[in-house]
C-alpha positions as CSV (number, residue, x, y, z in Angstrom):
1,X,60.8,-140.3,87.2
2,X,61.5,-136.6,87.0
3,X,64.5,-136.5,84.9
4,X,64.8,-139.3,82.3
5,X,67.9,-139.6,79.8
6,X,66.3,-141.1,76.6
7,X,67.1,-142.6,73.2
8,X,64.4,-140.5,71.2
9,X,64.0,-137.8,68.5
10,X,62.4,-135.1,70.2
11,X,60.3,-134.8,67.6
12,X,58.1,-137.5,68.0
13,X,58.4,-136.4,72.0
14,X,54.1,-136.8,73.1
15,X,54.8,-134.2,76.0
16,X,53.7,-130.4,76.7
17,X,56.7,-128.8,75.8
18,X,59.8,-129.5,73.4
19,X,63.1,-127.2,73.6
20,X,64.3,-126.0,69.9
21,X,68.2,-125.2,69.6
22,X,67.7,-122.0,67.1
23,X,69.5,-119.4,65.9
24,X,68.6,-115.2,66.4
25,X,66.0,-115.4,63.7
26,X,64.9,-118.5,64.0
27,X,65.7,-120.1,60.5
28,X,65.5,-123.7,60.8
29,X,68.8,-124.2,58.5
30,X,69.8,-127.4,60.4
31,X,69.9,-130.0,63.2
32,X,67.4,-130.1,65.3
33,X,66.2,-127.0,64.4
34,X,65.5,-128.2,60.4
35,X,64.0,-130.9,61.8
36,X,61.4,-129.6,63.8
37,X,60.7,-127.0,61.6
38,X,60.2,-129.9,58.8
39,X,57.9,-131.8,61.6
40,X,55.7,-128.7,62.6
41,X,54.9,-127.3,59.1
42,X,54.9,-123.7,57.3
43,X,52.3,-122.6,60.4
44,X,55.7,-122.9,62.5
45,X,58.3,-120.7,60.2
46,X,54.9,-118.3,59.8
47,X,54.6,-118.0,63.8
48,X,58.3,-117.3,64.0
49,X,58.1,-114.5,61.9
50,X,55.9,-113.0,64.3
51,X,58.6,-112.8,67.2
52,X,61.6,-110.9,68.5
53,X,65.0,-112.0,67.5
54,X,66.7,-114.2,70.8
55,X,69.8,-113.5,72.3
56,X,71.9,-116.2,73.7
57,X,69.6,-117.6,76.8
58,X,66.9,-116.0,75.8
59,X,63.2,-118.0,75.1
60,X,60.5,-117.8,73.0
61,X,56.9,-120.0,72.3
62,X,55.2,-121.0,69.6
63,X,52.5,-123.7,69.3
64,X,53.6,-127.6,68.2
65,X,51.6,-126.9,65.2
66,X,52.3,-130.3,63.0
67,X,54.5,-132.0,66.6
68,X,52.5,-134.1,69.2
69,X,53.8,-131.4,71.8
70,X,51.3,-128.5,72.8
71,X,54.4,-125.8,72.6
72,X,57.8,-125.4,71.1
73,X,59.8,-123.6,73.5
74,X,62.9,-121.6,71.0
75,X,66.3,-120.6,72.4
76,X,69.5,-119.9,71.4
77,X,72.6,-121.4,72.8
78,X,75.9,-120.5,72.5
79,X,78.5,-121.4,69.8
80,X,81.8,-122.9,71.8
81,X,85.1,-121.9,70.8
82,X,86.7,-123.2,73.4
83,X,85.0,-121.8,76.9
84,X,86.6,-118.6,77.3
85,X,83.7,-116.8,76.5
86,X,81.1,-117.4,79.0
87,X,79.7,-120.6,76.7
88,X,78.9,-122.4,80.0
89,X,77.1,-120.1,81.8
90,X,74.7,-118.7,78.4
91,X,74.0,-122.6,78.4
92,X,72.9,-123.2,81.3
93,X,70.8,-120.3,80.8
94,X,68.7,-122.0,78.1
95,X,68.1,-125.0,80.0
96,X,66.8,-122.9,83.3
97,X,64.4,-120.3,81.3
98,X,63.3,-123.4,79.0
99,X,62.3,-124.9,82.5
100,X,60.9,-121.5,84.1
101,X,59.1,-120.9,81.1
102,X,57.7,-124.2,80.9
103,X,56.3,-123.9,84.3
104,X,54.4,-120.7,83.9
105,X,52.7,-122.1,80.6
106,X,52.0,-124.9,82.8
107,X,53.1,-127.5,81.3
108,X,53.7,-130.7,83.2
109,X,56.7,-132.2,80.8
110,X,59.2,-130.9,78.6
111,X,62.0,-132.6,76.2
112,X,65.3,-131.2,75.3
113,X,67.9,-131.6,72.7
114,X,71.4,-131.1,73.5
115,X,71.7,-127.7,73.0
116,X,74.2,-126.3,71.3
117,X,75.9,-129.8,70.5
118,X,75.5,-130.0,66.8
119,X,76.4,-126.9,64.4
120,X,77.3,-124.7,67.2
121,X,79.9,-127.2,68.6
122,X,79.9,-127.5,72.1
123,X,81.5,-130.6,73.2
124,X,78.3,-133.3,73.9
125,X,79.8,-134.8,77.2
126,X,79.7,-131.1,78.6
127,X,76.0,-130.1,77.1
128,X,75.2,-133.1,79.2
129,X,76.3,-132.5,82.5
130,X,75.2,-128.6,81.9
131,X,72.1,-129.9,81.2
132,X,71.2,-132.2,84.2
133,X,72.9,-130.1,86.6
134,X,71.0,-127.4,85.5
135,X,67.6,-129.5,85.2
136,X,68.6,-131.1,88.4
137,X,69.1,-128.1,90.2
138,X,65.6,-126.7,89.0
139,X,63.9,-129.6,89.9
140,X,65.2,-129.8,93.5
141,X,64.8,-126.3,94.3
142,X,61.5,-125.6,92.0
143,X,59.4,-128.2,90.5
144,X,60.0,-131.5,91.6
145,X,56.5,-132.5,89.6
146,X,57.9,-131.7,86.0
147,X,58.9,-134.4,84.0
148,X,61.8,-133.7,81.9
149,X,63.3,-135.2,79.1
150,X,67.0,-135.2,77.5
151,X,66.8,-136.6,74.6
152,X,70.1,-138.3,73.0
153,X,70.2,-139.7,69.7
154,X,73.6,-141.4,70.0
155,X,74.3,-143.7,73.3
156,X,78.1,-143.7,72.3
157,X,78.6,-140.0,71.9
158,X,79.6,-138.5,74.9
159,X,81.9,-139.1,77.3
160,X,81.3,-140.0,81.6
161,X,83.8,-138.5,83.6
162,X,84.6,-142.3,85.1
163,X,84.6,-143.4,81.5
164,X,88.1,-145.6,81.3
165,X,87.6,-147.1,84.8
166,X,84.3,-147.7,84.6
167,X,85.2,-150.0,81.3
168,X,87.9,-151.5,83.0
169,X,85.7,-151.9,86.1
170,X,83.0,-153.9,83.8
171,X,85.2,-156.0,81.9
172,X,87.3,-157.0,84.6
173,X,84.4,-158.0,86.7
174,X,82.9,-160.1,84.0
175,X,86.2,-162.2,84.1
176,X,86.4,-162.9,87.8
177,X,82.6,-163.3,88.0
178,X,82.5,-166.7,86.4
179,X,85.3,-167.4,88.1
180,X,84.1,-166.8,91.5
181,X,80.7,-168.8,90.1
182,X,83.3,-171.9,89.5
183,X,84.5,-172.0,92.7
184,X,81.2,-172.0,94.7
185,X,80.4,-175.0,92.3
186,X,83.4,-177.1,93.4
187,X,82.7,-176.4,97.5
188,X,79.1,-176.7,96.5
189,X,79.0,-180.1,94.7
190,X,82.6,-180.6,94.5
191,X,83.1,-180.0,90.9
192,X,86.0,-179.8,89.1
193,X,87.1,-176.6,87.3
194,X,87.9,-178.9,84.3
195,X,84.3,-180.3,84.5
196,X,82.8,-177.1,84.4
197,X,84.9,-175.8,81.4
198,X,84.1,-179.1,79.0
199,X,80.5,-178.3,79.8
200,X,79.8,-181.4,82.1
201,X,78.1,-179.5,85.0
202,X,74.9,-177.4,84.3
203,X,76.0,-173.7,84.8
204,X,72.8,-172.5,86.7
205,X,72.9,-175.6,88.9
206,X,70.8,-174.2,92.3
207,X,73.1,-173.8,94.9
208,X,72.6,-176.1,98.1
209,X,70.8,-173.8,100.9
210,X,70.1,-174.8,104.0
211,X,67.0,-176.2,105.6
212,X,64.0,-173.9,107.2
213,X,65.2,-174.8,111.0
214,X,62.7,-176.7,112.8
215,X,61.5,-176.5,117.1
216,X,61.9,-179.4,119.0
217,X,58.3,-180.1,119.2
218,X,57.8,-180.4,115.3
219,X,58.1,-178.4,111.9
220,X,57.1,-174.7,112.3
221,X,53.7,-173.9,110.7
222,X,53.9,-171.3,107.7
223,X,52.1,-168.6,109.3
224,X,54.9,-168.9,112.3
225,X,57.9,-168.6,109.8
226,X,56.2,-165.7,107.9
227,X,56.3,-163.6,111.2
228,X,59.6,-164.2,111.8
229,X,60.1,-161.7,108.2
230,X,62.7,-159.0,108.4
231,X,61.2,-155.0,108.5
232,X,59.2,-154.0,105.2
233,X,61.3,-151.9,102.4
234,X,59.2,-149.1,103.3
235,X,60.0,-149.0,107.2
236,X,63.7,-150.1,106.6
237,X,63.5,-146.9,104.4
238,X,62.1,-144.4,106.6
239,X,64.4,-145.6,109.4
240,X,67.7,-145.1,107.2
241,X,66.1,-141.7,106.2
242,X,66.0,-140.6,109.9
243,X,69.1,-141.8,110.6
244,X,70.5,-139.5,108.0
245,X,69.3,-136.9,109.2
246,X,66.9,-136.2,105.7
247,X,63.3,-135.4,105.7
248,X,60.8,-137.3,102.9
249,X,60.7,-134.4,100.7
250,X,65.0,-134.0,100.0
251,X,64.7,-137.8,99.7
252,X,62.6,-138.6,97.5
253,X,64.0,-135.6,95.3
254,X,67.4,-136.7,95.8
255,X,66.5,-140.0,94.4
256,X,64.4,-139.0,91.2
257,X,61.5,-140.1,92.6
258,X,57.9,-138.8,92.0
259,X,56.1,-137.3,95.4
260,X,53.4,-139.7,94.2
261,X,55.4,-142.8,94.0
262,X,57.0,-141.7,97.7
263,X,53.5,-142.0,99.0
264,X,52.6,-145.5,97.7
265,X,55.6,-146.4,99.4
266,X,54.8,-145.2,102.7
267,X,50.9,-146.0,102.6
268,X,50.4,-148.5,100.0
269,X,51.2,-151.9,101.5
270,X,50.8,-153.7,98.2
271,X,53.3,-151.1,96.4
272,X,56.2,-153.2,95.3
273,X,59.0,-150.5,94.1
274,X,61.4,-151.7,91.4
275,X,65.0,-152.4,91.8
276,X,66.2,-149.3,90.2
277,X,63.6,-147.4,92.6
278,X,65.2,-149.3,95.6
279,X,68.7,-148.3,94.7
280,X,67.4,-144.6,93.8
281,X,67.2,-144.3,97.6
282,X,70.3,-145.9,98.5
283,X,72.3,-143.3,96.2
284,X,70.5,-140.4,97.5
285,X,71.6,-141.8,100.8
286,X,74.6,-142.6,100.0
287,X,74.8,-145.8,101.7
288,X,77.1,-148.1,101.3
289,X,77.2,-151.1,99.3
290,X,76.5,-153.0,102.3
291,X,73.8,-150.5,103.3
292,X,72.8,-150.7,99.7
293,X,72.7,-154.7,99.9
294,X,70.6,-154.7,102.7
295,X,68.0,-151.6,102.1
296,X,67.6,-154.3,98.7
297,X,67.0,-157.4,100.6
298,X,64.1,-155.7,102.1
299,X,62.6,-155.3,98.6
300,X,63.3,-159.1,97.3
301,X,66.7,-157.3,95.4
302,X,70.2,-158.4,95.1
303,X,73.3,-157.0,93.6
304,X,75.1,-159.5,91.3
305,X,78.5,-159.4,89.2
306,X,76.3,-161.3,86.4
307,X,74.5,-157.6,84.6
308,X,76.5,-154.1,83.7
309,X,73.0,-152.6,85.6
310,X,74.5,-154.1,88.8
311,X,78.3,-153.5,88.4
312,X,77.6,-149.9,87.2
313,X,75.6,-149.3,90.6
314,X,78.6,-151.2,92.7
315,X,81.2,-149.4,90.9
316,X,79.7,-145.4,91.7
317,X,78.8,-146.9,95.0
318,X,82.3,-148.5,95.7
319,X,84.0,-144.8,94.2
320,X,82.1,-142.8,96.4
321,X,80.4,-141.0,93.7
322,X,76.6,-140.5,94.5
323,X,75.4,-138.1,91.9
324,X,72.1,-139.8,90.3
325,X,71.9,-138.0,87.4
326,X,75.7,-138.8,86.5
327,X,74.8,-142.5,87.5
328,X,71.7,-142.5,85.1
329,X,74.0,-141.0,82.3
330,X,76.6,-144.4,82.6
331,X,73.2,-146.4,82.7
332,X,72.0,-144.6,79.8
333,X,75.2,-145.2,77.6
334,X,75.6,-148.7,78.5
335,X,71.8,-149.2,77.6
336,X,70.4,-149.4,81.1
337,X,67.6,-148.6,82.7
338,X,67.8,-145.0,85.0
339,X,67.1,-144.8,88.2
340,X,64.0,-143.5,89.9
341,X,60.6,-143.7,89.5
């Protein structure tokens, strides 16, 4: 996928290009910027030497040197005290020349820190969303082609902006959900509530479905059943992108979805997308869940109350909130995996 959120020090990041939060001279006194200096070697603080102090926004390049990255992109965010000093918009800055100068060095993937999280301050739920919306925004206008990387060390250290109800959403729905599970059991098999709660009734018990229906003449062969399937992921997809009124290209980019994966969907007939693929395109959509259910039927896919993947998806669904990125950064906290492909 084009943007990924991962748990990784960016200094054992294998791509072309890896962002370093520095200072104006490039010093290397701590953070991230110790550490890769550490990683790279003397040839790094050597190279450094050779360049032009930054200003805030500003880039410079260097080799990898001792890191499994081709270049070390430098810039230099801004220190917060308290956002009445343009901290937001210097930020951003880093993140869009770190991406435009990626590009003309060609480079095909880049990882970033959190800029500006650590010594200089800047509140990490905010360098977050800075940082995809900024990443997001190149990527959609720009270069959908680039890989990028935010790299998080600590799952638990910023906040979402749906934080408190999205816990309360989770826990709440792993209550009622074995609940609900109890009661198809009793109209199922007519169990008890007090049977299932001693233990006496097999929790994943199959539920009863009912039998393939049959002509009068005799059982229908398998080949006759077969036909009878409902349309293919990738036609119920293009048909729900028409309806929209989207073209592939804003699709696929809405979704965080390669152009490459987008056309083994459409021409590969043995291309099976994954769940978090499928849903990709239902948030960049915005369907609804029942939309959502059925775009995932036409995979093999369900939604379930019995995962925090699912009830994170039905809950931004449900809320009306269809950002990806801000979906994928609830996934990433909870220790899910992102959406796209």
């Amino acid at each position: 996928m084009p943007l990924q959120i991962i748990h990784r020090d960016i200094t054992t990041m294998q791509c072309d290009a890896i962002v370093n939060p520095t200072d104006r001279c490039f010093s290397g006194r701590g953070g991230t910027d110790l550490a890769i200096h550490t990683a790279a070697g003397k040839a790094l603080v050597d190279a450094c030497a050779e360049l032009s102090a930054l200003d805030f926004g500003e880039v410079a390049v260097t080799r990898g040197f001792g890191l499994p990255c081709k270049y070390i992109i430098h810039t230099m965010g801004p220190v917060w005290t308290g956002g009445e000093q343009n901290e937001t918009v210097l930020l951003r800055s880093c993140y869009v020349n770190a991406l435009i100068k990626a590009k003309r060095l060609g480079a095909k993937s880049i990882a970033f820190p959190l800029i500006s999280s650590g010594t200089f301050g800047f509140p990490k739920d905010r360098v977050l969303r800075i940082a995809i919306d900024a990443i997001s925004d190149f990527l959609f206008t720009v270069d959908s082609e680039l890989d990028v990387f935010v790299c998080v060390l600590n799952r638990g250290a910023f906040e979402l902006s749906k934080d408190v109800a999205l816990r309360e959403y989770l826990s709440g729905s792993k209550r009622f959900a074995y609940e609900d599970h109890a009661i198809k059991m009793r109209r199922v098999r007519g169990v008890s509530s007090d049977s299932l709660m001693r233990g006496e009734v097999e929790s994943e018990a199959m539920p009863y479905r009912q039998p393939i229906p049959v002509h009068a003449s005799g059982a229908q062969s398998l080949g006759e059943w077969i036909k009878k399937h409902d349309d293919s992921f990738a036609l119920t997809l293009l048909k729900l992108i028409d309806k929209k009124g989207m073209d592939d290209v804003e699709c696929y980019k809405k979704a965080n979805v390669t152009k490459n994966t987008f056309w083994k969907i459409k021409n590969d007939g043995k291309y099976r997308p994954s769940k978090p693929t499928v849903i990709a395109f239902a948030i960049a959509l915005e369907l609804t869940l029942e939309e959502t259910d059925a775009l995932l039927k036409s995979a093999g896919f369900a939604l379930s109350h019995n995962n925090d993947f699912d009830m994170i998806i039905e809950f931004y669904i449900s809320q009306g909130c269809y950002d990806i990125f801000e979906i994928n950064a609830a996934l990433y906290k909870y220790d899910q995996p992102c959406l796209g492909c």
